[in-house]
MARGUFI-74577 format. One line per 4 residues: number of its first residue (from 1); their letters; for each residue x, y, z of C-alpha. Coordinates in pm, 1 decimal. Layout:
! residues N
NUM) a) X:Y:Z  ...;
***
This chain:
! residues 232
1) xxxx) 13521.0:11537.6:8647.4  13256.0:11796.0:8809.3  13387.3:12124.5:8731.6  13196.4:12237.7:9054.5;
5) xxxx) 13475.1:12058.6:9213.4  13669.6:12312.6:9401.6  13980.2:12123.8:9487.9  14005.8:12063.6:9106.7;
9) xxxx) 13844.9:12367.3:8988.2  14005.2:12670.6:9230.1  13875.7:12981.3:9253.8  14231.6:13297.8:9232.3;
13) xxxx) 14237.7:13278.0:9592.1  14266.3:12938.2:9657.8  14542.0:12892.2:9386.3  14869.4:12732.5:9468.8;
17) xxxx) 15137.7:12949.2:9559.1  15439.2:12950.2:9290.3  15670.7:13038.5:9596.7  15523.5:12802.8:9866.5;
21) xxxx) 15491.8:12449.8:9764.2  15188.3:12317.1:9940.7  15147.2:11919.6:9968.9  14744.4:11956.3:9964.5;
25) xxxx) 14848.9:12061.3:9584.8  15175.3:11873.6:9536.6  15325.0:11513.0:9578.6  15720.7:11419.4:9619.1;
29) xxxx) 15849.4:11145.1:9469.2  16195.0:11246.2:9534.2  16367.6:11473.8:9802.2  16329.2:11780.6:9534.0;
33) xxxx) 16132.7:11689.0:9320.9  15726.9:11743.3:9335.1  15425.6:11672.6:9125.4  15048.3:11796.0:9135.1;
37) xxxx) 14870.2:11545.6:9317.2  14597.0:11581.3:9096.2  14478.0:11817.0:8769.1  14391.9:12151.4:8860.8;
41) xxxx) 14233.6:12411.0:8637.8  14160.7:12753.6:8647.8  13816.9:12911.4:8469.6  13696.9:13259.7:8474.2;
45) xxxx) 13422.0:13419.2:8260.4  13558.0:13697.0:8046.9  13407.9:14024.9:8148.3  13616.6:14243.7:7876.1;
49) xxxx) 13883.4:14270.0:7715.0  14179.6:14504.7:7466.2  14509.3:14507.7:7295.2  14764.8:14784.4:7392.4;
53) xxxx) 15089.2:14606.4:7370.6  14952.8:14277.4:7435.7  14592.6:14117.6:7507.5  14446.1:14184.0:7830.3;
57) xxxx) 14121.7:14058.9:7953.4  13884.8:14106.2:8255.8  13832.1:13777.2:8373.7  13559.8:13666.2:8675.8;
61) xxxx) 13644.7:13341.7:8872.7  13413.3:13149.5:9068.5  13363.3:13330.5:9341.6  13311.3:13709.2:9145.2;
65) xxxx) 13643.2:13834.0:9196.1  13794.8:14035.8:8892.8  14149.9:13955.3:8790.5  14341.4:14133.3:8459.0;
69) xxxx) 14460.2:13849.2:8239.7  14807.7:13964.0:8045.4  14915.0:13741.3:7727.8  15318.1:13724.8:7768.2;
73) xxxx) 15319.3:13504.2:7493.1  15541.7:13501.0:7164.4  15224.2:13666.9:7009.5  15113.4:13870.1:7289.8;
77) xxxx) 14784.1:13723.9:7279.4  14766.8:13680.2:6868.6  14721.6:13324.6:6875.1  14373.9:13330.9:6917.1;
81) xxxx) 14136.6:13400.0:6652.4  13938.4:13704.4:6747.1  13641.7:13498.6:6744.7  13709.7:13304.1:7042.8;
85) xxxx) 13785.1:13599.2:7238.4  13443.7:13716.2:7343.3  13267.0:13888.4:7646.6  13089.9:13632.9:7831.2;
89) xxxx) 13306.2:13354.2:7693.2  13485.1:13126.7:7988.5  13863.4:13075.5:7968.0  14030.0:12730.1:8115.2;
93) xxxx) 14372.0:12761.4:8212.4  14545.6:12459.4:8330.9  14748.4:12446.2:8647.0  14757.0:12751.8:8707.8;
97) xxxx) 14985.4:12935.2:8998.8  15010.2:13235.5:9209.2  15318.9:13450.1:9244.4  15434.7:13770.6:9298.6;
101) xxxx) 15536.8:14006.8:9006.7  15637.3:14370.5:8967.2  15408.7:14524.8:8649.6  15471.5:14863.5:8453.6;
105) xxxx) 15126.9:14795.7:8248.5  14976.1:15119.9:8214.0  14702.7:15155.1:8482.1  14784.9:14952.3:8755.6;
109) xxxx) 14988.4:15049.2:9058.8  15335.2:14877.6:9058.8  15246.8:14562.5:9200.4  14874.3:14413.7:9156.7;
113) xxxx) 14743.9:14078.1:9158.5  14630.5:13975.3:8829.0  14748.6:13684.5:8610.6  14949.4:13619.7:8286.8;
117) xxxx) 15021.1:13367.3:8068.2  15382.8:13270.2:7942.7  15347.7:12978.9:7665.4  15067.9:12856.3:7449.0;
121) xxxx) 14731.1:13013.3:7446.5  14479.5:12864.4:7703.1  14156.0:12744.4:7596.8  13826.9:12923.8:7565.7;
125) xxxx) 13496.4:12794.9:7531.7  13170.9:12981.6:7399.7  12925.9:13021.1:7694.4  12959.4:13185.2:8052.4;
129) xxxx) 13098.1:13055.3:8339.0  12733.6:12943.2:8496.5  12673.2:12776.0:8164.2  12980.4:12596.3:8188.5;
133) xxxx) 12879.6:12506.8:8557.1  12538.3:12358.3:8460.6  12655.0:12202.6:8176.7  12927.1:11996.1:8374.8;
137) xxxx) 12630.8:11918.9:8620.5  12406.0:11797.2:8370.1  12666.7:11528.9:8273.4  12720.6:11449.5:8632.3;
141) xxxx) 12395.6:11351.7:8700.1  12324.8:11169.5:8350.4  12667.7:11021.3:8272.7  12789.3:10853.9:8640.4;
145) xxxx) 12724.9:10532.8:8647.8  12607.1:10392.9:9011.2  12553.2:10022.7:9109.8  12569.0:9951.8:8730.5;
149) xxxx) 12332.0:10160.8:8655.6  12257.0:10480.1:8473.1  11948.1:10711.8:8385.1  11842.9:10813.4:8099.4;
153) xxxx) 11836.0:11156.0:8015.8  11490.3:11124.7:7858.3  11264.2:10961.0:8111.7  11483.4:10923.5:8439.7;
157) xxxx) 11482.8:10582.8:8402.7  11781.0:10378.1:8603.9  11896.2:10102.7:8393.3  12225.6:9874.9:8331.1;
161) xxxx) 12191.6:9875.5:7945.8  12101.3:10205.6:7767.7  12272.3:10361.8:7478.8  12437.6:10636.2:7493.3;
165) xxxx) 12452.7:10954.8:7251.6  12667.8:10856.6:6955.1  12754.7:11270.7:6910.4  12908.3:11320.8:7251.9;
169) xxxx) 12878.1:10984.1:7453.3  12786.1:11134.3:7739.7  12388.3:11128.1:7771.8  12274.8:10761.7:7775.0;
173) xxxx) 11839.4:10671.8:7635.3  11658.9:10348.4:7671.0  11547.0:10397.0:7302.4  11505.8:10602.4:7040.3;
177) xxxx) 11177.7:10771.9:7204.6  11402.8:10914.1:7496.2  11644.9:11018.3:7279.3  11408.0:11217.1:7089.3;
181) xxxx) 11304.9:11348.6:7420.4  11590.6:11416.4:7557.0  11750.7:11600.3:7269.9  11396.9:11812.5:7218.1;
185) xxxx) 11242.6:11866.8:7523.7  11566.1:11873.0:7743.7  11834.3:12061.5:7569.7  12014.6:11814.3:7488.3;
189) xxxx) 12067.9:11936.1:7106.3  12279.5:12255.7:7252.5  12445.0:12076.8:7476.2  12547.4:11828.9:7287.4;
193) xxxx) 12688.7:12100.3:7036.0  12882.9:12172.0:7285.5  13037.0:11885.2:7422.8  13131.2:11785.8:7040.3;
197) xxxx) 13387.9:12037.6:7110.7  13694.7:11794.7:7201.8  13847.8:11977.1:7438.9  13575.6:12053.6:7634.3;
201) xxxx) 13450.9:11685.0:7626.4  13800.6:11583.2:7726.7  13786.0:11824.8:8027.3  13490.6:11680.7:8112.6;
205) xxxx) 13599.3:11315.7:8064.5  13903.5:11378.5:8281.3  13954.7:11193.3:8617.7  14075.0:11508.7:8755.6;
209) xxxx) 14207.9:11307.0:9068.8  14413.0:11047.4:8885.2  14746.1:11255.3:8780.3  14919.4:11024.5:8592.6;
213) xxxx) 15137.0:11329.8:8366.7  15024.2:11722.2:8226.7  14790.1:11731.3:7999.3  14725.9:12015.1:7792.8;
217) xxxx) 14539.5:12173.8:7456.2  14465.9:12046.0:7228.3  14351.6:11745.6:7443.0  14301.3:11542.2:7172.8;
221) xxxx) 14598.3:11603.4:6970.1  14913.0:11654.7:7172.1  15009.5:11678.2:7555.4  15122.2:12003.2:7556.4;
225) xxxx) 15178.7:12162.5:7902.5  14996.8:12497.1:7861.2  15081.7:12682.9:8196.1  14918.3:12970.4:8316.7;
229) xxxx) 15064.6:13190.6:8618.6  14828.1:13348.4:8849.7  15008.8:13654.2:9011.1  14927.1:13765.3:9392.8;
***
């Protein structure tokens, strides 16, 4: 999935409404009951962040609007190590609404848009929101396989056998030359750092279109719903 994707990958604004349950989001397979039609997921770059009572982070979406993240969580944001929470870092939160809700949080007026989440942590993921962005390209254009063919990521050659990276099977080579190439002269070692993460190369592998039940993190451990609530 192409996290550039913007019926996947919403900006705040263009969240679904808690309240309002839109059909370009949702699917019924019974008179009252609804499903998303496909996975949706929210990302924002961290800007900064605090602990009063709970966690609270500046987060940026997509389009450069600022929205205060509150953890309502059992731990009020203690569940993740303080090393993952880091300005500049991007935060995923899966389906993600908006909704209307009354705060008393110390500097802001009584009712604000910001967002908050309820159950277990969301995920976070060490580069910015850009990063993320060109990472998700880079896979797009050297992972999707057309007319049963691929290119490699080292010369840009289109062919229908190539092998692909054995760290993060996502970058396919014609031989060990390109590989060398490609890992050296392209980036390839950070990003496939990266993508050895397995959430984040599950996020990527996911065909966000095909909704066939929640997922949620640890995506390769459990299918945890992990909701977070976007307030408006």
């Amino acid at each position: 999935v192409d996290f550039r994707n913007r019926a996947i990958f919403p900006g705040f604004n263009d969240l679904p409404d808690e309240n309002n349950v839109s059909l370009n989001f949702y699917a019924s397979n019974h008179e009252f009951t609804y499903q998303p039609r496909q996975h949706l997921l929210f990302l924002a770059e961290i800007v900064d962040f605090r602990t009063l009572v709970r966690l609270q982070m500046d987060i940026k979406d997509i389009d450069g609007r600022m929205i205060p993240l509150f953890f309502y969580t059992d731990g009020r944001g203690s569940e993740l190590a303080p090393a993952q929470v880091w300005k500049g870092y991007t935060a995923a939160i899966l389906y993600a609404q908006r909704h209307t809700f009354m705060t008393s949080e110390r500097g802001n007026p009584p009712q604000t848009q910001f967002m908050f989440l309820t159950t277990c942590p969301h995920q976070i993921f060490p580069l910015s929101l850009n990063s993320l962005l060109a990472l998700s390209g880079r896979v797009q254009q050297f992972s999707t396989e057309m007319n049963g063919t691929r290119p490699c990521h080292g010369c840009g050659k289109r062919a229908a056998s190539l092998m692909k990276c054995t760290r993060c099977s996502l970058f396919w080579y014609c031989n060990g030359a390109c590989q060398s190439a490609g890992w050296s002269e392209k980036c390839h070692k950070a990003d496939c750092k990266l993508l050895k993460d397995s959430d984040l190369n599950g996020l990527i592998s996911l065909k966000g279109d095909n909704f066939e039940g929640h997922v949620g993190f640890p995506l390769n451990t459990a299918r945890r719903i992990c909701h977070g609530e976007a307030v408006g």
